[in-house]
N, C-alpha and C positions, 0 to 999 in steps of 0.2 A: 486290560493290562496283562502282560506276559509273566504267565507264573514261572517261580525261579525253580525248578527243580533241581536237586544237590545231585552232583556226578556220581553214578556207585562207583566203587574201586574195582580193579581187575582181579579174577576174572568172571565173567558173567557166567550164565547158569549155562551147563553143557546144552540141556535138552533146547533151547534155545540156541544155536548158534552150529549143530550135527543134527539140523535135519536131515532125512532122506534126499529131497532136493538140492540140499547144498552138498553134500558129499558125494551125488552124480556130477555137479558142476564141479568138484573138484579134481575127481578124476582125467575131464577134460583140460583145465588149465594144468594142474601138475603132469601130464603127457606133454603139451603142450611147452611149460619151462624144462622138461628135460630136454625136448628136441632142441631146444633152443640152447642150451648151456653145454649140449653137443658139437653143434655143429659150430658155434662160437667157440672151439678149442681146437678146431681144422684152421683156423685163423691164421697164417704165417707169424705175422704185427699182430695183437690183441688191440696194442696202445694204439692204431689204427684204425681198427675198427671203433675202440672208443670213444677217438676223435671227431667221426662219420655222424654218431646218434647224439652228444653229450650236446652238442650247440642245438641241436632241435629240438632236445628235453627242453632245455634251458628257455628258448622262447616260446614251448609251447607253455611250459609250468607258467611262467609269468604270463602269457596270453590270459589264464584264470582270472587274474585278477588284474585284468585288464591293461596290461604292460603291454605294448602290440608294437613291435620290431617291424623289419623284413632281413632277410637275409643278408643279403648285399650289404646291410646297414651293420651287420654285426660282424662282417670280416671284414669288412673298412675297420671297422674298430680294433678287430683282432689286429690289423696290421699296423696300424698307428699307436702315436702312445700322447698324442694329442687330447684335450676336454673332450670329454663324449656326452651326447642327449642323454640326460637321466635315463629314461624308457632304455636308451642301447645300453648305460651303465648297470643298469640294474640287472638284465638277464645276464652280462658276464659275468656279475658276481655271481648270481646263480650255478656257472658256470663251474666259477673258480670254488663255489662251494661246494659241488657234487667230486671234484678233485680233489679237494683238502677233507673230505669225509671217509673218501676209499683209503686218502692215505693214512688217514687215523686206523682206520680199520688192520689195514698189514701190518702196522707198528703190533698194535694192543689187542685187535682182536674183539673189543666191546666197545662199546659209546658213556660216557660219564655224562651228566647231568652238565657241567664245565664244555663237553664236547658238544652238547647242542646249543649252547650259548656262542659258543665259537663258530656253528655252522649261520644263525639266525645271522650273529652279529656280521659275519662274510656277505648273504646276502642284502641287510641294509643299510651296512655301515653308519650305525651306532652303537652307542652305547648303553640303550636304556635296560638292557636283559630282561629278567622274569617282571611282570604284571606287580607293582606292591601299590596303584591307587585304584581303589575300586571305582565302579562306573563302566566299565565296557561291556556293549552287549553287539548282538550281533541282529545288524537290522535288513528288510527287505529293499532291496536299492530304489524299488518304483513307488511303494506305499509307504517308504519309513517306518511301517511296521514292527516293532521288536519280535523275532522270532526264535532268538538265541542268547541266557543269560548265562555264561561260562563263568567259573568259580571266581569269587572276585576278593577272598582275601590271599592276599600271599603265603602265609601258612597253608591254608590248605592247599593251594596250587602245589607247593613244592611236594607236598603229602604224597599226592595224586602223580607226582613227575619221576617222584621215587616208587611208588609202585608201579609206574608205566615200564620203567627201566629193571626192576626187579622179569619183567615179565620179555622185557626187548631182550637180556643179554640173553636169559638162558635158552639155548640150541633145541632142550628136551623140555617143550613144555607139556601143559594141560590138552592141546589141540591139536591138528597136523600146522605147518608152520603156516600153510599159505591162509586158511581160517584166522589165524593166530595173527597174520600182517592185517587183514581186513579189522580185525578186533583192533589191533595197536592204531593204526590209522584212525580209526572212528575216536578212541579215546585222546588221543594227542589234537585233534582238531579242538573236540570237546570240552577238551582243560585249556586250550588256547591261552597257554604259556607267556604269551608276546604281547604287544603291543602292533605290531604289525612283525607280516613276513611269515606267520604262523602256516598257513596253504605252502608255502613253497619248503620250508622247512622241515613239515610232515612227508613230502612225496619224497626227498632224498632221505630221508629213516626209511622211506618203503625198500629203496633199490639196496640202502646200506644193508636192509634186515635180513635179503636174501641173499646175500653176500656171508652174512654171519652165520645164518642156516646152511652154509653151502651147495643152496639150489641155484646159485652163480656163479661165477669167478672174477669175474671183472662187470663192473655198472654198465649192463647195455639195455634194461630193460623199463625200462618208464611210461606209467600210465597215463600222462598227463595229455598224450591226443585223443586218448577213446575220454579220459574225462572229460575235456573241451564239446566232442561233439556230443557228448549228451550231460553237459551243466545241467541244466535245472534238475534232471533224475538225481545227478550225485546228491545236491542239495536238498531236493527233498527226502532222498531214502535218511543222508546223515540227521536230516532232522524228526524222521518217523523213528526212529530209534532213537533218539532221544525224550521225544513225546511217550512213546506206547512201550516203550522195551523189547519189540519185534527188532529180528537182527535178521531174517532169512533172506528179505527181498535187496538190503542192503550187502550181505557179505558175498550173494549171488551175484549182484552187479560188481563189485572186485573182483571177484573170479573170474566173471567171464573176460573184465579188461585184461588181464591178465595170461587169460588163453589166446584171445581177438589181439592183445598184442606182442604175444612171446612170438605167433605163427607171421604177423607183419613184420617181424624184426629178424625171424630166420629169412621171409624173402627176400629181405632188404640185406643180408649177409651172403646170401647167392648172388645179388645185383652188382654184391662190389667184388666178390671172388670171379665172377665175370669179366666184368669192367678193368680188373685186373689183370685176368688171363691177356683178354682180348689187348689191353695196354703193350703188353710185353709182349707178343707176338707182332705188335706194329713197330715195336722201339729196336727189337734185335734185326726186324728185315729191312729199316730205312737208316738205322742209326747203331749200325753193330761196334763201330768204333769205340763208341761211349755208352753202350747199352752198359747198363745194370740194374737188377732187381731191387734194390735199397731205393734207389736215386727215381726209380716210377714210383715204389710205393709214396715217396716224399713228396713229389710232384703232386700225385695224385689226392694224399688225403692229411698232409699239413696244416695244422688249423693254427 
């Protein structure tokens, strides 16, 4: 039987979490999200470019937990306002949640305990909010195995959501911020707040958190393809820290998603300033009548 260990509260012990190791790996992804939060402000349209990445977070996050789209299937959707397959509905709410979180964000500036309930409940549309029946545990899908018992009274949940949120708003914390998202991340799965939706609601806290830090400007940066191609690592590091209290091999695999994908998201930001150039260079010498720059970007990346 799977012992219950009690969550500690944030934050954990420095010497655990600044190793040597993890502060070289940090180096490299904080390089790494600067270039990216650079070049992503050479942008004409931001709200463009946000358009580009925000449907591929969306079904890749839900890919996780095994919501499997295709694309074609989600701008059909996008275009119609017809019943959609659960599977196509659910990644747009995903969608429509990483946009109703940034805009939380411009308003206020921070996220309330109320604003993640809002984000959860966008993506699964319900109502059931915070966890208050105990019983949920988190089991292995082949063995049924219990592998994970996350806090199961409601008091303490909310304990635990109010110190996660004491630690998300403030900008100047205990850590560098990007250490500091791996830590928030590992702890918000681990108090698994929800009932369902919990995975997809922690990876938009990730993009909001860098936003709040100001190591972004606008939501372009989402881990959710390097997690897919290496699931089972995510899962077992989030669970060796929770077993042992070891945080180094775990906070190291965030960082590096997070180098591995700021550097894939600046090429994919060259790809469309390209694709772009190259649009408007064929619009003004076949179609000078009607060329304009507004009227290609629209064409080109209206979702």
């Amino acid at each position: 039987m799977h012992p219950i260990k009690k969550l500690d509260k944030l934050p954990p012990k420095r010497e655990k979490v600044e190793t040597l190791e993890i502060l070289r790996q940090l180096s490299k992804s904080s390089k790494a999200l600067g270039e990216l939060k650079g070049i992503a402000q050479t942008m004409p349209n931001q709200a463009m470019l946000i358009n580009a990445v925000v449907l591929q977070e969306a079904k890749d996050s839900s890919e996780i937990e095994n919501i499997i789209t295709t694309q074609d299937e989600l701008y059909k959707a996008l275009a119609t306002k017809g019943k959609q397959p659960t599977q196509v509905k659910e990644v747009i709410n995903y969608r429509k949640a990483i946009f109703a979180g940034h805009e939380l964000l411009k308003k206020q500036g921070f996220l309330r305990l109320k604003d993640i309930e809002f984000l959860q409940k966008t993506i699964i549309e319900n109502n059931a909010g915070i966890r208050t029946m105990a019983g949920t545990v988190l089991k292995n899908d082949k063995t049924e195995e219990i592998v994970y018992t996350p806090p199961q009274e409601k008091g303490e949940i909310l304990d635990l959501l109010s110190n996660f949120l004491d630690h998300y708003n403030i900008t100047q914390d205990n850590f560098p911020p990007l250490i500091n998202l791996a830590i928030l991340h590992y702890q918000f799965e681990s108090i698994h707040p929800f009932y369902d939706g919990n995975g997809r609601t922690g990876r938009i806290l990730n993009i909001l958190y860098l936003i709040i830090n100001e190591l972004l400007d606008i939501p372009i940066l989402y881990l959710s393809s390097y997690i897919n191609e290496n699931k089972s690592e995510y899962y077992r590091l989030l669970n060796t820290v929770n077993k042992t209290d070891e945080w180094e091999e775990y906070i190291i695999y965030i960082l590096k998603a997070i180098e591995i994908t700021s550097n894939r998201t600046i090429d994919k930001i060259n790809s469309i300033k390209n694709l772009l150039s190259k649009t408007i260079i064929i619009a003004q010498k076949e179609e000078p009548k009607i060329y304009r720059k507004e009227l290609v970007e629209l064409l080109l990346f209206s979702t």
